[in-house]
C-alpha angles and dihedrals in degrees: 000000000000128000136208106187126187101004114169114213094166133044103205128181101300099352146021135257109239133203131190119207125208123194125188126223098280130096113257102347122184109259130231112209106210117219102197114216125218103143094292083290114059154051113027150242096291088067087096112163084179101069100101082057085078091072086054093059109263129124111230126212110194111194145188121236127179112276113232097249084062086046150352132250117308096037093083093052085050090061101035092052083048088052096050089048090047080049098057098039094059100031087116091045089061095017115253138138099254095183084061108062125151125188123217142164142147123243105333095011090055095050084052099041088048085057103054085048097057098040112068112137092032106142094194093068103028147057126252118260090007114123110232095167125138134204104212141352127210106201116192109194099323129169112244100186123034101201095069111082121239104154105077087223103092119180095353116144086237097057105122093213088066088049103048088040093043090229131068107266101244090058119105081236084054108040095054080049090051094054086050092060104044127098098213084065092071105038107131098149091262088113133134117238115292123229103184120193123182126163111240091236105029104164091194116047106019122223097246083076085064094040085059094049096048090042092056092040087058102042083059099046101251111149102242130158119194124197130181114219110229111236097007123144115186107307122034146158136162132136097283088068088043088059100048098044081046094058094039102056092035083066101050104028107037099022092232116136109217098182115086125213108234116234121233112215135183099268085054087064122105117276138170122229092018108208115191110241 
């Protein structure tokens, strides 16, 4: 395995965003770019729930975004679409496939990665003629509309949605915000596959965000699969969610199908009595 540690892909006010890039051993693998959670305001790129994804054969970019006490909404989509751009156009320099490129976060990250998934084409955040298509997004618990609550803490100065949206939620100012960040707003049926993850008993954001999603993704004719994980609160990982986001992304990234067809043979067929051979 190789590593690209502290790379800065955007200069911003006093300092620069960084992102480290990790590439298994195969040759030009498709590349997951890991958009870490902590309530738009904590934690940091090395939370990286992505990592086991290197044995099955993909490259991982983990990267820094402005955290919403350094600025609103958008201000997060505006370095994560830089990042993705900085991504592609050095994908020969680290050796990636840069035309094979999946999203994927947890909570926040997820929020941020769906949209991004959900958002190509969005003048607003991105440059003109640039390319800002991706191939797949990986989305783990979380929140789809931001105007439903799912945090239990209302209108609380502390509630990280009024924060990242500068107005409480419930405000006129708010709620318009709220519609602008959520990526329920900006679903047309243009979108790459799904891959949705929830835990069962997330106490934080509750399922019925990722059944939304699904449901929407459906209606417009997106390919997206959903799975709860049993037992799950509101981070997880295990091999059980490695295997389902492999063989999803082997599927639509690298076209292999991993799922075989049983065959049903003669001594499968009914008989009575049945006698073991």
């Amino acid at each position: 395995m190789k590593e690209y540690k502290n790379i800065p892909y955007k200069r911003v006010e006093t300092r620069d965003l960084f992102l480290d890039i990790f590439l298994p051993e195969d040759k030009n693998p498709p590349l997951i770019m890991w958009i870490h959670g902590g309530g738009w305001k904590e934690l940091n790129r090395t939370w990286n729930l992505a990592i086991p994804l290197l044995e099955k054969g993909y490259a991982v970019a983990e990267v820094d975004y402005r955290y919403c006490d350094e600025g609103e909404f958008p201000t997060q989509m505006l370095d994560l679409k830089d990042a993705l751009l900085f991504l592609r156009r050095n994908a020969d320099k680290y050796g990636y496939d840069g035309g094979k490129i999946a999203v994927s976060g947890d909570s926040a990250g997820a929020h941020l990665c769906t949209l991004m998934g959900v958002s190509a084409g969005n003048r607003d955040w991105e440059t003109a003629e640039e390319d800002y298509r991706i191939q797949a997004v990986v989305d783990m618990c979380g929140p789809t509309e931001l105007a439903m609550s799912f945090l239990g803490k209302g209108e609380e100065p502390d509630n990280p949605i009024a924060e990242l949206l500068g107005a409480p939620v419930s405000s006129k100012t708010g709620l318009g915000r709220a519609s602008a960040a959520s990526p329920m707003t900006y679903i047309n049926g243009s979108e790459p596959p799904f891959l949705i993850l929830h835990g069962s008993e997330d106490p934080v954001v509750y399922p019925e965000h990722s059944r939304l999603l699904r449901n929407a993704l459906e209606k417009a004719g997106v390919p997206v699969m959903m799975y709860l994980i049993p037992g799950a609160v509101h981070a997880f990982g295990g091999r059980l969610v490695t295997d389902i986001i492999g063989e999803f992304l082997d599927y639509y990234l690298k076209g292999i199908k991993t799922v075989e067809t049983p065959e049903v043979k003669e001594c499968h067929m009914r008989k009575i009595p049945y006698v073991r051979k």
